[in-house]
N, C-alpha and C positions, 0 to 999 in steps of 0.2 A: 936062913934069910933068902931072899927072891932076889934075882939081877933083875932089873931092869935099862932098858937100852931106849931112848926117846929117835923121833925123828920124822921131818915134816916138815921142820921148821924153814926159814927163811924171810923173803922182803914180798912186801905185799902194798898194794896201796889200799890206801881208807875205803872201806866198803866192798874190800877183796874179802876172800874165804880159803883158810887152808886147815888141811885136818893134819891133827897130829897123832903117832900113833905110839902104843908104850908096849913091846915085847917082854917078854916074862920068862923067866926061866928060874928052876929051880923048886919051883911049886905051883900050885893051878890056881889060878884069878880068881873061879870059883869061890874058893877057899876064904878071899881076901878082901877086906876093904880097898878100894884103889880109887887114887885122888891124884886130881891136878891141881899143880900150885903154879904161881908166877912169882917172878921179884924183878921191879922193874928198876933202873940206874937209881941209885939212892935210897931206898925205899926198900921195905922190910918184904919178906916173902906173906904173901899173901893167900889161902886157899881157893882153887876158883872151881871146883867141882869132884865130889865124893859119888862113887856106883861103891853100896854096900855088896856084902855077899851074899847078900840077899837078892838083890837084883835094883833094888831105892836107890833113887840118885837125887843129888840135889848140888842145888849150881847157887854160886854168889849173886846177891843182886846186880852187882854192875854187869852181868854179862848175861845173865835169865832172858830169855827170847832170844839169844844170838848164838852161846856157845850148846854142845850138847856132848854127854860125855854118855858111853856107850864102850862095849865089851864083848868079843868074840871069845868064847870059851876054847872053841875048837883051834884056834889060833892063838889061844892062850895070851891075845894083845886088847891095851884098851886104848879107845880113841878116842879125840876129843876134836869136833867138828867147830870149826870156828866161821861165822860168820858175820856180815856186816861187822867187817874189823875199824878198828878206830885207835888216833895215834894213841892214846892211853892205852892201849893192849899192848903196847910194845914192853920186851921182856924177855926173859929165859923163863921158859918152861920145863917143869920139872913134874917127872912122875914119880909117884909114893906108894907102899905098900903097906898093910898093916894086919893083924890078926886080928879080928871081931871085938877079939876079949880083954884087949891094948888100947890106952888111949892115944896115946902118941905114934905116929907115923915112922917107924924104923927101917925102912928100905927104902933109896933114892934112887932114881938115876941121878945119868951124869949133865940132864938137861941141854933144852935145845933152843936157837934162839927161834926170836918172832920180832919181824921189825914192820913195823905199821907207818909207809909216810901220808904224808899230808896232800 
């Protein structure tokens, strides 16, 4: 399995921007499907953007035009660029690992938060 380690996180007001980044170790990105998820107070964890290993990425609609997730091979981290934030973005963010040939996402970090006020 792959560590990963999040962070980036923090407070931000509505219509701020902070990137988050997800370091890797244990096997190369490359290799991996890597996904960001959120789970906000109550509410179930939600997908908000997959970078296959291929290099294809694709973002949830609530966030398509704002967030952008993105991959440094050579630093082995992936990032997730968040902008025009909004109080519904608040949440722990969590990044995920997976092997191509898996459907389910089996490597987590330990998650970061993101707090969006008004």
């Amino acid at each position: 399995q792959v560590q990963l380690v999040e962070s980036g996180g923090g407070l931000v007001q509505a219509g701020g921007s902070l990137r988050l980044s997800c370091a890797a170790s244990g096997s190369r990105i490359s290799i991996k499907d890597m996904a960001w998820h959120r789970q906000a107070p109550g509410k179930q964890r939600e997908l908000v953007a997959t970078i296959a290993s291929g290099g294809s990425t694709l973002h949830a609609d609530s966030v398509k035009g704002r967030f952008t997730i993105s991959r440094d091979s050579a630093k082995n981290t992936v990032y997730l660029q968040m902008n025009s934030l909004r109080p519904e973005d608040t949440g722990v963010y969590y990044c995920a690992a997976k092997s191509p040939w898996v459907q389910r996402y089996d490597s987590w970090g330990q998650g970061t938060q993101v707090t969006v006020s008004s």
